[in-house]
ROVEX-356753 format. One record per atom (N, C-alpha, C): atom name; x, y, z. Coordinates in nm, 2 decimals, padded with zeros to 4 digits. Example, Ala and Ser with C-alpha at 12.3 -4.5 7.8 and 13.67 -1.06 7.14 Angstrom:
BEGIN
atome = N&X = 01.32&Y = -00.57&Z = 00.78 $
atome = CA&X = 01.23&Y = -00.45&Z = 00.78 $
atome = C&X = 01.32&Y = -00.33&Z = 00.78 $
atome = N&X = 01.28&Y = -00.22&Z = 00.71 $
atome = CA&X = 01.37&Y = -00.11&Z = 00.71 $
atome = C&X = 01.29&Y = 00.00&Z = 00.79 $
***
This chain:
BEGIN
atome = N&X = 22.58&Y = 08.30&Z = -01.22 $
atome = CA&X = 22.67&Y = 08.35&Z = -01.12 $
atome = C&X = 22.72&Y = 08.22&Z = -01.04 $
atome = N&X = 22.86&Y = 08.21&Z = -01.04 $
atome = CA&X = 22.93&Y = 08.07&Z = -00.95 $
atome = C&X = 23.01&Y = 08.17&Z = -00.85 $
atome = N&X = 23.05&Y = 08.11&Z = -00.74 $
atome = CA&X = 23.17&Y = 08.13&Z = -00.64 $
atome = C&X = 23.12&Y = 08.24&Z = -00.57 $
atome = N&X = 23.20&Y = 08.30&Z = -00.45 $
atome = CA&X = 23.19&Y = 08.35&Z = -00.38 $
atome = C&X = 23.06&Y = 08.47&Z = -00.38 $
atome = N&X = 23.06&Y = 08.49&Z = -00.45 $
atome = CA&X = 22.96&Y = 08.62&Z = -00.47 $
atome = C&X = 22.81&Y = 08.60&Z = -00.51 $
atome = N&X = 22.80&Y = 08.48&Z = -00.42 $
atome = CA&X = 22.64&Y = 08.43&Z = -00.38 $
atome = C&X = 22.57&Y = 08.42&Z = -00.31 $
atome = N&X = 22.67&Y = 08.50&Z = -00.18 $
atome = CA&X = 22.60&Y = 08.50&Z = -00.04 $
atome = C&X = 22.56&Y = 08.40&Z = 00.02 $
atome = N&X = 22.66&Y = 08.29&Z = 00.02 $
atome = CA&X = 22.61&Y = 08.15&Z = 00.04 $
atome = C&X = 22.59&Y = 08.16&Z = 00.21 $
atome = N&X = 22.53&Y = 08.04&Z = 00.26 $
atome = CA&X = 22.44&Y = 08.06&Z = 00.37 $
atome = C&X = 22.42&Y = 07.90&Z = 00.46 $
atome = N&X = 22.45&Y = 07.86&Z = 00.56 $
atome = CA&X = 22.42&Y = 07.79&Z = 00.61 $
atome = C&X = 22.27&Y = 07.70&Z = 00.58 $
atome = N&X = 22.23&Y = 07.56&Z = 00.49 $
atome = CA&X = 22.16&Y = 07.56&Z = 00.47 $
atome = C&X = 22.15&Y = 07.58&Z = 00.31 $
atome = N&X = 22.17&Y = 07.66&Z = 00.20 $
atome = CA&X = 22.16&Y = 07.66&Z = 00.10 $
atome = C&X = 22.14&Y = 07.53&Z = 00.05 $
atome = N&X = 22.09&Y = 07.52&Z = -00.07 $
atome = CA&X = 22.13&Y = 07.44&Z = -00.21 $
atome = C&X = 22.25&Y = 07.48&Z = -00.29 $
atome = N&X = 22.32&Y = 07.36&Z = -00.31 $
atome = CA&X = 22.42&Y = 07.38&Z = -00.39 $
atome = C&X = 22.43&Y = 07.28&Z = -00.47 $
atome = N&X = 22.43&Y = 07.34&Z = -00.57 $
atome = CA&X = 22.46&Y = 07.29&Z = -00.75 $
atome = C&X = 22.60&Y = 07.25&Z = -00.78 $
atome = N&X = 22.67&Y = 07.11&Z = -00.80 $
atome = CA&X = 22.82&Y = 07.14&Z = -00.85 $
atome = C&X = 22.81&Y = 07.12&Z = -00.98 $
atome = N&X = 22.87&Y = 07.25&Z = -01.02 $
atome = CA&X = 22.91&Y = 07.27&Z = -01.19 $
atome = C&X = 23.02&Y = 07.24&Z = -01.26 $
atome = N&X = 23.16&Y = 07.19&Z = -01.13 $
atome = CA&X = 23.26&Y = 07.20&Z = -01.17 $
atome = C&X = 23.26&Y = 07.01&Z = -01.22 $
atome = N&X = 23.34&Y = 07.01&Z = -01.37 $
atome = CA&X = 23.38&Y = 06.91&Z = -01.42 $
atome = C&X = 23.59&Y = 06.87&Z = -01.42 $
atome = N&X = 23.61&Y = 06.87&Z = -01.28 $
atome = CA&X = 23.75&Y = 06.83&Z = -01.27 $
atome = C&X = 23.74&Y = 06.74&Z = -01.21 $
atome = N&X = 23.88&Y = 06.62&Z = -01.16 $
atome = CA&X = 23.86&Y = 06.59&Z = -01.04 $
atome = C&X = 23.85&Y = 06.64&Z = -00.88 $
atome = N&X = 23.86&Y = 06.61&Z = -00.82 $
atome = CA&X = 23.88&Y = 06.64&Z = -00.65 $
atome = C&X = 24.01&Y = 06.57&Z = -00.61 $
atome = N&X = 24.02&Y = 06.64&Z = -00.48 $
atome = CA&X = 24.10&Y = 06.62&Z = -00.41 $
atome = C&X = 24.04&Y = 06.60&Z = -00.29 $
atome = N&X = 24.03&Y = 06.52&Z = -00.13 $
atome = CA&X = 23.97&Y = 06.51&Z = -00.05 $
atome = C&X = 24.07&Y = 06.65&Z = 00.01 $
atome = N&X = 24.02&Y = 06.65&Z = 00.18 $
atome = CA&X = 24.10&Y = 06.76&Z = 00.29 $
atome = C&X = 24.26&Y = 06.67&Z = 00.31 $
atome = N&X = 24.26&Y = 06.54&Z = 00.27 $
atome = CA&X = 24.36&Y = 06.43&Z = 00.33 $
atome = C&X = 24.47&Y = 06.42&Z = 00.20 $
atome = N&X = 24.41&Y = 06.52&Z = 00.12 $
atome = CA&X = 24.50&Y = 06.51&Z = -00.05 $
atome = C&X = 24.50&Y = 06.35&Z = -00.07 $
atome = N&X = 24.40&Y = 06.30&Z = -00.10 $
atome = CA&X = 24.35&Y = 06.18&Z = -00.16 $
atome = C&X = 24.24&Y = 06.21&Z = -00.29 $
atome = N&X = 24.27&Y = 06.13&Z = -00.39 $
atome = CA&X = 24.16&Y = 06.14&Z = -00.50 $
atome = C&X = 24.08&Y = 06.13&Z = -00.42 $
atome = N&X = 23.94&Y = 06.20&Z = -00.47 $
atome = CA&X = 23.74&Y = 06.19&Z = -00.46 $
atome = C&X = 23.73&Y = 06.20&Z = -00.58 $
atome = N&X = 23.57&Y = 06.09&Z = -00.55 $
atome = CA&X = 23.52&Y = 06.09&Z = -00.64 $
atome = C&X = 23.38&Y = 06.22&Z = -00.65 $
atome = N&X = 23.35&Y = 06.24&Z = -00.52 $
atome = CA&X = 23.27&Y = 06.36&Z = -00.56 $
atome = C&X = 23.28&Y = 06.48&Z = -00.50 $
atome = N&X = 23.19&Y = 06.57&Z = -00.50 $
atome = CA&X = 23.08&Y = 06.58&Z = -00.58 $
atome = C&X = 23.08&Y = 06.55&Z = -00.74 $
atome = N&X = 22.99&Y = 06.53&Z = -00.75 $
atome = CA&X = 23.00&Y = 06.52&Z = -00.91 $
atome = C&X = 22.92&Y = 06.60&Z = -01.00 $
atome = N&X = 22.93&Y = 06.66&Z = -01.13 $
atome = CA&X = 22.87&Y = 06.75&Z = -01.20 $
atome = C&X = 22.70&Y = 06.79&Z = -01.19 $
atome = N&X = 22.64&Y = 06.84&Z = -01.18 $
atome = CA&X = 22.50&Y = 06.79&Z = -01.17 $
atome = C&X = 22.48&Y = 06.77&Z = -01.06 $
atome = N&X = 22.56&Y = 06.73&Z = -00.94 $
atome = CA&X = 22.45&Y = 06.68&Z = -00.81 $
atome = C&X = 22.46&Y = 06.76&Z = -00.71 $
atome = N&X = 22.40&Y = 06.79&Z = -00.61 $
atome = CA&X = 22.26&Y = 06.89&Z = -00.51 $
atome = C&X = 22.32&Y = 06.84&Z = -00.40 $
atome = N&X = 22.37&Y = 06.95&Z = -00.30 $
atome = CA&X = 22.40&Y = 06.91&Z = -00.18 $
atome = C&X = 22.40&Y = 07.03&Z = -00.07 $
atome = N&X = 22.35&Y = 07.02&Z = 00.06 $
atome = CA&X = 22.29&Y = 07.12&Z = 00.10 $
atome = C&X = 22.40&Y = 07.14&Z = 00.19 $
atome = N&X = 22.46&Y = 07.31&Z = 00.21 $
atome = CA&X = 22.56&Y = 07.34&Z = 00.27 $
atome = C&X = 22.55&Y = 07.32&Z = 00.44 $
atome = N&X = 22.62&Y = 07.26&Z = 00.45 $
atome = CA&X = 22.66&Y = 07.23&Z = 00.59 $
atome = C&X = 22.72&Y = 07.34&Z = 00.71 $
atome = N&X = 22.84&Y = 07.37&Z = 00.63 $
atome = CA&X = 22.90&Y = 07.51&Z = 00.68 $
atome = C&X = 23.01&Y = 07.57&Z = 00.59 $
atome = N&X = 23.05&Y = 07.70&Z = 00.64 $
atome = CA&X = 23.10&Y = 07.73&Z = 00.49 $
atome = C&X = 23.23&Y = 07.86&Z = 00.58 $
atome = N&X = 23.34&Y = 07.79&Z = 00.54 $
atome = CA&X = 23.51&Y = 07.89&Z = 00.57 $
atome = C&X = 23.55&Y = 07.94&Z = 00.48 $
atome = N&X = 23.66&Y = 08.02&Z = 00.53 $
atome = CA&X = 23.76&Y = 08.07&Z = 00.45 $
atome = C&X = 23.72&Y = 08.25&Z = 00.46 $
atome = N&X = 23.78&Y = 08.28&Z = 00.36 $
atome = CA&X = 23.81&Y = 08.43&Z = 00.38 $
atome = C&X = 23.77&Y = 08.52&Z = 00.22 $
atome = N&X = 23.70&Y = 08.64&Z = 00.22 $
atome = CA&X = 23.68&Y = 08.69&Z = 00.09 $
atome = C&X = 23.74&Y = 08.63&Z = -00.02 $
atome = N&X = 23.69&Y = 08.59&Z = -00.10 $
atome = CA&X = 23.76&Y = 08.49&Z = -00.26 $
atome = C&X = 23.80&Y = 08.45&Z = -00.29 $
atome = N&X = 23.82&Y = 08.33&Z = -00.12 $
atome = CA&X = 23.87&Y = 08.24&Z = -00.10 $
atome = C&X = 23.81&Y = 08.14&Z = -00.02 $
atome = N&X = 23.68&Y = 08.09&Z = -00.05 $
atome = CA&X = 23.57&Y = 08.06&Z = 00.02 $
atome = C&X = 23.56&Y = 07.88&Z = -00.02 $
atome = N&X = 23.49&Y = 07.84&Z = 00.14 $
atome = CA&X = 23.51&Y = 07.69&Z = 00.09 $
atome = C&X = 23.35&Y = 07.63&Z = 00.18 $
atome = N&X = 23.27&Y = 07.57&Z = 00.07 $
atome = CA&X = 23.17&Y = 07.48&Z = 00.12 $
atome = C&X = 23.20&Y = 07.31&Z = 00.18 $
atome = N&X = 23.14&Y = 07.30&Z = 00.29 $
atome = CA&X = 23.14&Y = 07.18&Z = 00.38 $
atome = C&X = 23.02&Y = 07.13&Z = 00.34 $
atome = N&X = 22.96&Y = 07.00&Z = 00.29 $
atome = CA&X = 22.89&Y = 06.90&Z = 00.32 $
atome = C&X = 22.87&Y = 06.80&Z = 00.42 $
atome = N&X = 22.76&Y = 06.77&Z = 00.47 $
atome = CA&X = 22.77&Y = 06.69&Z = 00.57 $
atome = C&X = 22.84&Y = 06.54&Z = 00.50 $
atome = N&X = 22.73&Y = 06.50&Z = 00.39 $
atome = CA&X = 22.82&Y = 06.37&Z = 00.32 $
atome = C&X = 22.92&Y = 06.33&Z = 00.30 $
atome = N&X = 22.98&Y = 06.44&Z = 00.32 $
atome = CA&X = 23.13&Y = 06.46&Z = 00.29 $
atome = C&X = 23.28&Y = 06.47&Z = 00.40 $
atome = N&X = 23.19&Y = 06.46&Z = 00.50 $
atome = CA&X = 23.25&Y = 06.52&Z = 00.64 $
atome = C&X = 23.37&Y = 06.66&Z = 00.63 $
atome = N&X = 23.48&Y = 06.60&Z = 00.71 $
atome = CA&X = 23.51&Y = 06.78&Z = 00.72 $
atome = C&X = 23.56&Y = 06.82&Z = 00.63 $
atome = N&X = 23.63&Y = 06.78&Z = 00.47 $
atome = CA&X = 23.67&Y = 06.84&Z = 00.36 $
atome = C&X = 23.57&Y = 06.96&Z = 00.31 $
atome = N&X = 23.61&Y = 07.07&Z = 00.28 $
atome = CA&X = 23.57&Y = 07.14&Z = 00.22 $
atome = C&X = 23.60&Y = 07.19&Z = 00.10 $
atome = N&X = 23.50&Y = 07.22&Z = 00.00 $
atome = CA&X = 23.50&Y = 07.22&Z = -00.16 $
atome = C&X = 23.51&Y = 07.38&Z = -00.18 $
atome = N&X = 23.58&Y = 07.45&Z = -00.28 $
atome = CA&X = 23.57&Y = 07.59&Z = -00.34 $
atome = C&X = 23.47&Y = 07.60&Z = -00.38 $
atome = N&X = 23.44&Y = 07.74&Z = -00.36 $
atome = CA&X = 23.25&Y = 07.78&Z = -00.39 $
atome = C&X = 23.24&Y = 07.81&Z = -00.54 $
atome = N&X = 23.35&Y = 07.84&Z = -00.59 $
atome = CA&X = 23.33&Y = 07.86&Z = -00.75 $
atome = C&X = 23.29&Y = 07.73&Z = -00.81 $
atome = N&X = 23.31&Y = 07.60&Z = -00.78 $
atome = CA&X = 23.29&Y = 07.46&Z = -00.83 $
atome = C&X = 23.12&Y = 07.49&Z = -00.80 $
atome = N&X = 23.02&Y = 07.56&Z = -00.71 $
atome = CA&X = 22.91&Y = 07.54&Z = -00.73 $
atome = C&X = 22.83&Y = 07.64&Z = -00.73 $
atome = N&X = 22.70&Y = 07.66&Z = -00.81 $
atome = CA&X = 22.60&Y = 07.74&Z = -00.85 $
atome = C&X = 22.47&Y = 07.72&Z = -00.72 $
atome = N&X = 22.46&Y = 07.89&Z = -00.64 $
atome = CA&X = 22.36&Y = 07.84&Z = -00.54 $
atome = C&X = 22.20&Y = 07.82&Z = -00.62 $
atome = N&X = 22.11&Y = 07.72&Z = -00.52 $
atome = CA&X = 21.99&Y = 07.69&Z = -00.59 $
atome = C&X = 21.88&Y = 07.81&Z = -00.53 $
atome = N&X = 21.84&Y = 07.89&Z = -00.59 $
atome = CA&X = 21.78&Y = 07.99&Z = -00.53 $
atome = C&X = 21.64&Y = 07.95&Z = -00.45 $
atome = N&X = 21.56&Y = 07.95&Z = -00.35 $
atome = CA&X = 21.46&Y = 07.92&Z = -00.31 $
atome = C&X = 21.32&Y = 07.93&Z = -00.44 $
atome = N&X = 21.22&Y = 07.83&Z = -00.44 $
atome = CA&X = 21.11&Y = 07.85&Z = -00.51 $
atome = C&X = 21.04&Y = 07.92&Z = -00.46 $
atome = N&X = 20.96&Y = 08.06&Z = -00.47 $
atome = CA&X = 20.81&Y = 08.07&Z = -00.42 $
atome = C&X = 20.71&Y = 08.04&Z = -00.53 $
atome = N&X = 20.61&Y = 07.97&Z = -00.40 $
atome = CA&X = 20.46&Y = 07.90&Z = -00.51 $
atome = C&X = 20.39&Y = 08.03&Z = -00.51 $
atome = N&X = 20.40&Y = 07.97&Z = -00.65 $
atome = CA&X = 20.27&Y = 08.04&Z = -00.70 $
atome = C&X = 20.13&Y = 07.99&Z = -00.78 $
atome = N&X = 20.09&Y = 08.03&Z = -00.85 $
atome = CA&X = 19.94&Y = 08.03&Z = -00.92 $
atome = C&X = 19.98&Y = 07.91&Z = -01.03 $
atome = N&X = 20.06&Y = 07.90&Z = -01.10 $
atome = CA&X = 20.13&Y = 07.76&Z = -01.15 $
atome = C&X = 20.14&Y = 07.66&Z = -01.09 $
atome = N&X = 20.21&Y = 07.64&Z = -00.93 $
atome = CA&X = 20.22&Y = 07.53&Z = -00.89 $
atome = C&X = 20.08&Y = 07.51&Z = -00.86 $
atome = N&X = 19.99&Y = 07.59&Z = -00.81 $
atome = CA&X = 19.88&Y = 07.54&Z = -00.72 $
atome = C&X = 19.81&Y = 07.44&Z = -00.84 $
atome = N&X = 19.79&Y = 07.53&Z = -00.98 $
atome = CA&X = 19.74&Y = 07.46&Z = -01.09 $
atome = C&X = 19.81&Y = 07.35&Z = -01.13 $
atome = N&X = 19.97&Y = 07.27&Z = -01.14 $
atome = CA&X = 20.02&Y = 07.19&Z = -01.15 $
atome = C&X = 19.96&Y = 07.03&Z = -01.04 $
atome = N&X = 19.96&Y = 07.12&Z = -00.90 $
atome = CA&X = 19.90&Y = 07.02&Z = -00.82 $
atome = C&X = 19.78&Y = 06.99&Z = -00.80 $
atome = N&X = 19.69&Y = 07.05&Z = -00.86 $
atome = CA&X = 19.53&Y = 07.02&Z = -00.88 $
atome = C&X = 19.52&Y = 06.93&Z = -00.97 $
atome = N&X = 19.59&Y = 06.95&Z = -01.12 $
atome = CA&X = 19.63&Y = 06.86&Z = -01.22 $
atome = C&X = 19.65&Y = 06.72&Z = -01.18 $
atome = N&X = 19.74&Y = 06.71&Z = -01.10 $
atome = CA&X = 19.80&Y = 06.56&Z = -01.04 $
atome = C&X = 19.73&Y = 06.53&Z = -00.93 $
atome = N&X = 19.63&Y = 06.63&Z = -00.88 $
atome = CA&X = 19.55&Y = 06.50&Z = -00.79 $
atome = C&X = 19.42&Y = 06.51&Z = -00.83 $
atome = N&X = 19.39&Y = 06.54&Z = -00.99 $
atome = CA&X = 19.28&Y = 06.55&Z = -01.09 $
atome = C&X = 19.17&Y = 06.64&Z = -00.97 $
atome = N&X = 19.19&Y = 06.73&Z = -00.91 $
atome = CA&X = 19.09&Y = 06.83&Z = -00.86 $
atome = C&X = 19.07&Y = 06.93&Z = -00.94 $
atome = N&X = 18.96&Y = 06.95&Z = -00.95 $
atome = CA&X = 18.94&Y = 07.03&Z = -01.06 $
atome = C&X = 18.94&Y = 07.19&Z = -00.98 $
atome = N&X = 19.00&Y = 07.31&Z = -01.07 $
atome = CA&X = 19.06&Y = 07.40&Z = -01.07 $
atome = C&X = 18.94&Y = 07.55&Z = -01.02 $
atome = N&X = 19.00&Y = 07.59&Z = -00.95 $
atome = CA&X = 18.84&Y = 07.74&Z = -00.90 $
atome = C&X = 18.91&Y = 07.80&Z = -01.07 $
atome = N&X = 18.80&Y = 07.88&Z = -01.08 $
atome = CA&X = 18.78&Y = 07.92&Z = -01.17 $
atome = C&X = 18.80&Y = 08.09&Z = -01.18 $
atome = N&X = 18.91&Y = 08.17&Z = -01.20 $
atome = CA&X = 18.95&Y = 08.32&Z = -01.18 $
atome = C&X = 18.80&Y = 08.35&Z = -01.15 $
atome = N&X = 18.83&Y = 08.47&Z = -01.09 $
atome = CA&X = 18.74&Y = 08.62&Z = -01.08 $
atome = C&X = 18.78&Y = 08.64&Z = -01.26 $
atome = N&X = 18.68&Y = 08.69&Z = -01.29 $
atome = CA&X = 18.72&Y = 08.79&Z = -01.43 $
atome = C&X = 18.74&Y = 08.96&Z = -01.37 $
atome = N&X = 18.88&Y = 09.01&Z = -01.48 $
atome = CA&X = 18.90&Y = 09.12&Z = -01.42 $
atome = C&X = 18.85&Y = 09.22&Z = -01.44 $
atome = N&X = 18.83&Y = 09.34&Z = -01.46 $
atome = CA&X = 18.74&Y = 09.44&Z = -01.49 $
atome = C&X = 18.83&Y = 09.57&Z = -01.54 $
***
């Protein structure tokens, strides 16, 4: 799911998916965002399906929401806790067995 219909949110992660050039707010070439790179929304205009993300890096130009994929929040779980015992070689509790 890209563009508007992600309930984007002051604060999000944002994904750019889109592979075009840019235009800045000044109709000057930019060079980014660029494909692949992560930027956390700043503030976000416009009007139903016509919606536009602000970056701070970027100052006041604002980017179309369809050019990005939101990053949804992680919750930890039973994996991470095991991943980070791993990397600081603590050794792991041992389940309850279930019945």
């Amino acid at each position: 799911m890209s563009g508007g219909d992600q309930g984007w949110q002051v604060g999000d992660l944002a994904l750019c998916v889109a592979d075009r050039g840019w235009w800045d707010c000044y109709n000057r070439p930019a060079k980014e965002p660029r494909p692949g790179s992560v930027h956390r929304v700043e503030s976000i205009y416009g009007e139903a399906g016509f919606r536009f993300l602000r970056f701070k890096e970027f100052g006041d130009c604002g980017y179309v929401t369809s050019a990005f994929r939101k990053i949804d929040p992680h919750t930890r779980d039973a994996e991470d806790d095991e991943t980070i015992a791993l990397l600081n070689r603590a050794p792991m509790r041992t389940p309850e067995p279930v019945s």
